[in-house]
N, C-alpha and C positions, 0 to 999 in steps of 0.2 A: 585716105580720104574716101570718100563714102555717096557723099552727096552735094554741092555745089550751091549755094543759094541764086537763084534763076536770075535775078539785076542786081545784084552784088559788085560793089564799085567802091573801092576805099577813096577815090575821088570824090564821089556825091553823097550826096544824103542818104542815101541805101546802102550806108557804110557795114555792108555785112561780109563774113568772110568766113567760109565751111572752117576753118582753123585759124587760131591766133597764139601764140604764144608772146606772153608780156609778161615783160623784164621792170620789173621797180626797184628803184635805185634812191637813196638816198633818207629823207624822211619820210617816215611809217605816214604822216599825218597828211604831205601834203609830196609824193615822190615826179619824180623823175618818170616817165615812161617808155622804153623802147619794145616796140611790137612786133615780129614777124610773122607774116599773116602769108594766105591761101588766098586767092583773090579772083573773081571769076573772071572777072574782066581787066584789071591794069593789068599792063604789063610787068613781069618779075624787072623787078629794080626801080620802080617807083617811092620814091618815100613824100609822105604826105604828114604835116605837121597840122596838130590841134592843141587846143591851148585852154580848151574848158573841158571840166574842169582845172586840172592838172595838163601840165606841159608835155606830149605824147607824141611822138616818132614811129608813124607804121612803115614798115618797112617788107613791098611784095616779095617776096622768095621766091614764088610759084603759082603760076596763072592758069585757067582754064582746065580743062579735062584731060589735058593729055599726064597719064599718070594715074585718073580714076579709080577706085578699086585698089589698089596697089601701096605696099609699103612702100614710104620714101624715106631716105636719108637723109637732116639736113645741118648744114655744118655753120656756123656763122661767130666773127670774130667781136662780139660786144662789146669790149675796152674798143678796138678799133671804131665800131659803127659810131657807142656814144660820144667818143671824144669826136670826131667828125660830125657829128648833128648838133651837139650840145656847145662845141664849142670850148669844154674843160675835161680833165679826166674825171673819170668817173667816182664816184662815192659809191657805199655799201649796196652790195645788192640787200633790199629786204624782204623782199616778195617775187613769187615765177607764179603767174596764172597761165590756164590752158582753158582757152574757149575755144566751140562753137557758134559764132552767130547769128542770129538772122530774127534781127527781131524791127528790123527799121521798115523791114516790107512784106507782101504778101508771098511767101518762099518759106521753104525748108531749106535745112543745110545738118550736116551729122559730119563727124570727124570721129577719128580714132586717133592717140598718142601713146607711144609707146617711150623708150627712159628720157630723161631729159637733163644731159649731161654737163658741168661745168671742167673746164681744165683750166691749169693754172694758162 
């Protein structure tokens, strides 16, 4: 992580977050979302549900600055998360995007992502 977007809140409307990694599951046309995000301000372990477009589960890993600069490690159980948020097991993964956000405020935000690994 690199840079931080300055009022970044997966809570509010300045839904921005220096990293994101989204997990899409299910239909190409209309999927499933689970998100792990960087977050400046929630606290790690927040999950915060959206439903427009598509039905979307962010979920904080990792908050504030402590870490900046630095590679991080991060480990997380996705059959576990979606069937706990969603409610069902899960369907296909058909998509992994890796974003930077920060486009809901006036802020910069920069990430780096290095492999991004599935295991059975």
């Amino acid at each position: 992580m690199q840079r931080l977007p300055r009022h970044g809140d997966v809570r509010s409307t300045v839904n921005d977050q220096a990293a994101r990694i989204l997990v899409l599951l299910g239909s190409r046309f209309r999927p499933n979302v689970l998100g792990y995000v960087w977050d400046t301000r929630a606290p790690a372990g927040t999950e915060v549900r959206t439903q427009s477009p598509v039905d979307r589960w962010l979920i904080v890993v990792r908050s504030g600055e402590d870490g900046l600069g630095q590679w991080r490690r991060q480990s997380r159980n996705v059959v576990q998360d979606y069937t706990r948020l969603f409610g069902q097991s899960p369907p296909s993964v058909v998509a992994v995007g890796l974003e930077s956000h920060s486009e809901d405020g006036d802020h910069q935000s920069q990430a780096m992502f290095g492999t991004v690994k599935f295991k059975p």
